[in-house]
C-alpha positions in Angstrom: 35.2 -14.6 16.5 34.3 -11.4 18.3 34.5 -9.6 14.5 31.7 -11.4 13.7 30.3 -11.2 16.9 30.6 -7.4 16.1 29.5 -7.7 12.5 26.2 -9.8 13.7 25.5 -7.7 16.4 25.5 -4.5 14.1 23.2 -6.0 11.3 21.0 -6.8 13.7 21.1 -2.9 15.3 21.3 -2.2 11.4 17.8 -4.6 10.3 15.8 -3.3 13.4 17.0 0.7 12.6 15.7 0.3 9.1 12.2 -1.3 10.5 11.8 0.5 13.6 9.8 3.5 12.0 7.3 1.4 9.9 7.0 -0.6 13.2 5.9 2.2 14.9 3.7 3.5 12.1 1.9 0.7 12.3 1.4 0.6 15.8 0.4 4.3 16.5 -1.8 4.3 12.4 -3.5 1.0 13.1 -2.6 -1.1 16.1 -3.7 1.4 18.7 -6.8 2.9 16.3 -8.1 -0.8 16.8 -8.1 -1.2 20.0 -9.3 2.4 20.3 -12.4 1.7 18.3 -12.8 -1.5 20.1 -13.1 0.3 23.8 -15.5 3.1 22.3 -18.0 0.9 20.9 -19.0 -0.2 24.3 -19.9 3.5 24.9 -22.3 5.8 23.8 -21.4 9.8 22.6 -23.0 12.7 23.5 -22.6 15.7 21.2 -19.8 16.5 19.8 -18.0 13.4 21.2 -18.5 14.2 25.1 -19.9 12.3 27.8 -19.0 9.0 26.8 -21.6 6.4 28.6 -21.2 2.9 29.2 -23.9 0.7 27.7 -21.9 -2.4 27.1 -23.3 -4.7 24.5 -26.2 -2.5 23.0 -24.4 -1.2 20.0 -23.4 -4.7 19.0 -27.5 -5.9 19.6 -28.3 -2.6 17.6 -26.2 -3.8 14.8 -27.1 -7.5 14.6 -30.9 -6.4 14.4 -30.7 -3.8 12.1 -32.0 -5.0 8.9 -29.9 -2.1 6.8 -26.6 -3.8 8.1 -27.8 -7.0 7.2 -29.0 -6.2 3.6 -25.7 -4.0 3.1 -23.7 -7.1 4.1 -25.2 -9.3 1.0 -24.7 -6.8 -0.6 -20.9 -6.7 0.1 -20.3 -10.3 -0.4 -22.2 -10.3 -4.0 -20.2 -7.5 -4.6 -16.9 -9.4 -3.5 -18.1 -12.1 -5.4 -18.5 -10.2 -8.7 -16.0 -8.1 -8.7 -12.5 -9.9 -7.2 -13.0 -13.0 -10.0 -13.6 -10.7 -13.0 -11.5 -7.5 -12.0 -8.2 -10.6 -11.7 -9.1 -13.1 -14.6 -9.0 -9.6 -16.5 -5.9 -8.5 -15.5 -4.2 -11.3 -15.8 -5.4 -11.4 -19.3 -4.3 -7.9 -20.3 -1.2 -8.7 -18.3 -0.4 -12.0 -20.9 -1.2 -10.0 -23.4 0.7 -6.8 -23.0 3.6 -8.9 -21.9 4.8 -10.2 -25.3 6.5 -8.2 -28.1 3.6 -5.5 -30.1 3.5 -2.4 -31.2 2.1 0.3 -29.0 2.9 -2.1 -25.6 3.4 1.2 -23.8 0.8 3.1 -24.7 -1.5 0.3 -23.6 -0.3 -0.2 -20.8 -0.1 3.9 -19.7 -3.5 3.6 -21.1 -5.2 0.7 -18.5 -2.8 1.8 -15.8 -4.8 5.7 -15.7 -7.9 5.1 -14.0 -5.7 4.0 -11.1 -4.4 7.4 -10.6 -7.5 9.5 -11.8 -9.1 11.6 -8.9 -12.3 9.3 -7.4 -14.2 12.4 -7.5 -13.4 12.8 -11.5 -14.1 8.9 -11.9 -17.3 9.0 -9.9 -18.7 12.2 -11.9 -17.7 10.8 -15.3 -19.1 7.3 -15.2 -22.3 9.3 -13.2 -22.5 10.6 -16.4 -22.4 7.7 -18.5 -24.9 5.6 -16.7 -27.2 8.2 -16.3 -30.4 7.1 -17.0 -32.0 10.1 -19.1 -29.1 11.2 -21.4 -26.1 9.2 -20.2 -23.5 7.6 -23.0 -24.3 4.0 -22.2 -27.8 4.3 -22.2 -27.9 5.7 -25.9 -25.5 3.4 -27.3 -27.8 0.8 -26.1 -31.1 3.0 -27.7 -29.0 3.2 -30.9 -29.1 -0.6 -31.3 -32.5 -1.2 -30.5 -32.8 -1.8 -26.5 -34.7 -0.2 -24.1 -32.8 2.3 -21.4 -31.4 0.8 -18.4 -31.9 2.7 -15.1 -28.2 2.1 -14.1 -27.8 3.0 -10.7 -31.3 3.0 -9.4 -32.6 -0.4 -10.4 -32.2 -2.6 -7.9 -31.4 -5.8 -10.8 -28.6 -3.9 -12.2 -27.6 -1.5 -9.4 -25.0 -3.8 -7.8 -23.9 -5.0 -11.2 -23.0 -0.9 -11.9 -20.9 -0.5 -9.0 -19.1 -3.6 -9.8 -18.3 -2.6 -13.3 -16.5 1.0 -12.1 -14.5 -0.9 -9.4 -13.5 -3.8 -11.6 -12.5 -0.7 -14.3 -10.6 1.3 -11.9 -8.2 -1.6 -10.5 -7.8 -2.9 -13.6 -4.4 -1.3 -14.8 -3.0 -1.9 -10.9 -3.8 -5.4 -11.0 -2.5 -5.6 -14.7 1.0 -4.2 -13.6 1.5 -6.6 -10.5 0.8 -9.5 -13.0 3.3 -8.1 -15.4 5.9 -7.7 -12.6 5.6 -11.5 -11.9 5.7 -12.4 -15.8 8.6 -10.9 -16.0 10.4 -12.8 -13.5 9.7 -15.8 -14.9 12.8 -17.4 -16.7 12.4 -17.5 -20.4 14.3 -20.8 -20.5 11.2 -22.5 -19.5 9.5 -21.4 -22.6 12.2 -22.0 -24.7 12.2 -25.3 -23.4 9.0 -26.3 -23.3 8.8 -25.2 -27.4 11.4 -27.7 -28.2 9.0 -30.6 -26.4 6.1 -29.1 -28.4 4.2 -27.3 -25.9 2.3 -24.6 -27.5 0.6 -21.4 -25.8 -2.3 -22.8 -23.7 0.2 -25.4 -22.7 2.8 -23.3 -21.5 -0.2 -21.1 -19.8 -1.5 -23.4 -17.4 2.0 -25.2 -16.9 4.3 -22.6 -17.0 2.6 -19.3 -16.7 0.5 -19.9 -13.7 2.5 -22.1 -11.4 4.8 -19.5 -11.6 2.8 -16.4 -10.6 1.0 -18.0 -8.2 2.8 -16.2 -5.5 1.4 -13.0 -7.2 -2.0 -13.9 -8.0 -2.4 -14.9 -4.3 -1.0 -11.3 -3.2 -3.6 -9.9 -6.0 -6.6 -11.9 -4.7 -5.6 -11.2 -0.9 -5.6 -7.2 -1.2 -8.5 -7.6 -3.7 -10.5 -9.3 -0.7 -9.9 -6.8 1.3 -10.4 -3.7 -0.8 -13.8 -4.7 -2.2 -15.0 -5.5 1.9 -13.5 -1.9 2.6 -16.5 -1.1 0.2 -19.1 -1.9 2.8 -19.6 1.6 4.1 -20.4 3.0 0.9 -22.8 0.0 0.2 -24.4 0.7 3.6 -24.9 4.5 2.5 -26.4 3.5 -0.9 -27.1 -0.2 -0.9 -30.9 -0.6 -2.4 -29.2 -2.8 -5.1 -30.5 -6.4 -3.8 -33.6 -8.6 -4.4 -33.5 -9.1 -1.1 -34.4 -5.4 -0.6 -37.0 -5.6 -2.4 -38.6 -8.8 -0.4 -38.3 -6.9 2.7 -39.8 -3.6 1.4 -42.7 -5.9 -0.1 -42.7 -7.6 3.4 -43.2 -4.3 5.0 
C-alpha cells in the first residue's frame, strides 16, 4: 500500500514538474499581460509612457463612438466570414485528396505546405506585386482574356475579397496537414468495410470521413476563428474595403 502510495505521490510530483514551466509561461506571457492591459486602459499616457492619468471610462466611450473602429469591426467579421469557410472546406479537400496513393503525394504536399513558412514580408511583397493594379500578374492575365483591370487592393468591392484570398492561401498547407494527421488516424477497416456493403466514395465521405475528424475540424475552425479576429489591427490600419465605408464617406 505505501508503494503505491509512493508511486502515486511521485507521478503526481512527476505530471506537475513536466507542466509547471508552460504554466508559468502562460501566466507571466499572457495571464498577467491581460490584466496588465486591462488596468492601463483606464489611464491615459503621457509621452513616452509617463504620467499615467486616471480617466476611467473615456477610452472605452472613445472607442464605442469612433466610427473607424466600428467600420474596421465589419470589416473583421466579413473577413471571418469569408475566409474561415473557404480557407477549411479547401484544406480539407487537398487534405482527401493528397491522402490516397498518387504519384508526386510529397511534392504536393511540400508544395501547399510553403507559404506557411515563407517570410510575411516576402508574401506581402510578392502578392503586392501580383495584384498591383498597373502591371501586376493577375491584372494582365485577366487583360489577356478580355476583362478590364481590377484595382485589387484599392477598390473598396474587391479590397476585402484580396486580403481574404492571401490569408486563405497562406494557411492553406497548415490546415491541409492537421486534416491529414486526423485522416490518418482513422482505421482503414472502416473503409474496407464499408466497400463490402457497397458504400462508395461520397458515402464513405460524409459517414466515415467526417464523423471521424470532427475532433480535428473543430480544433481547425477554433484557431481559425481566432487567427482571422487577430487580423483586426491590420484591418483597422487599412480597412476602406467596405460598402459601408463608402455610405458614410457619402454621408459626410
Amino acid at each position: 500500500m505505501d508503494g503505491r502510495k509512493r508511486r502515486a505521490r511521485s507521478e503526481f510530483l512527476w505530471g506537475w514538474g513536466m507542466i509547471l514551466p508552460a504554466i508559468v509561461g502562460l501566466i507571466i506571457l499572457n495571464i498577467i499581460p491581460i490584466f496588465q492591459t486591462i488596468y492601463q486602459s483606464f489611464f491615459k499616457t503621457g509621452a513616452f509612457g509617463r504620467s499615467y492619468i486616471f480617466i476611467g471610462a473615456q477610452n472605452y466611450q472613445k472607442l464605442i463612438q469612433d466610427k473607424d473602429v466600428f467600420l474596421a469591426t465589419i470589416n473583421t467579421f466579413q473577413f471571418v466570414l469569408l475566409e474561415v469557410p473557404v480557407s477549411i472546406i479547401l484544406a480539407l479537400i487537398l487534405a482527401v485528396l493528397l491522402n490516397r496513393p498518387m504519384k508526386g503525394r510529397s511534392a504536393f504536399r511540400t508544395i501547399i505546405f510553403v507559404p506557411m513558412v515563407a517570410a510575411p514580408a516576402a508574401v506581402a511583397m510578392v502578392w503586392k506585386w501580383l495584384l498591383n493594379s498597373k502591371f501586376g500578374l493577375v491584372n494582365h492575365f485577366l487583360n489577356s482574356i478580355g476583362l478590364s483591370s481590377v484595382d485589387w487592393l484599392s477598390d473598396s468591392k474587391v479590397a476585402l475579397l484580396s486580403v481574404a484570398i492571401v490569408g486563405i492561401w497562406s494557411i492553406l498547407g497548415y490546415n491541409m496537414v492537421l486534416f491529414l494527421a486526423g485522416l490518418q488516424e482513422i482505421p482503414h477497416d472502416y473503409y474496407e468495410a464499408s466497400e463490402i456493403d457497397g458504400a462508395g466514395f461520397w458515402a464513405q465521405f460524409f459517414h466515415i470521413t467526417l464523423p471521424m475528424i470532427s475532433p480535428t475540424m473543430f480544433f481547425v475552425m477554433i484557431t481559425r476563428i481566432i487567427s482571422a479576429f487577430q487580423m483586426f489591427d491590420f484591418i483597422y490600419m487599412r480597412a476602406t474595403c467596405s460598402p459601408l465605408k463608402r455610405r458614410r464617406t457619402a454621408l459626410n
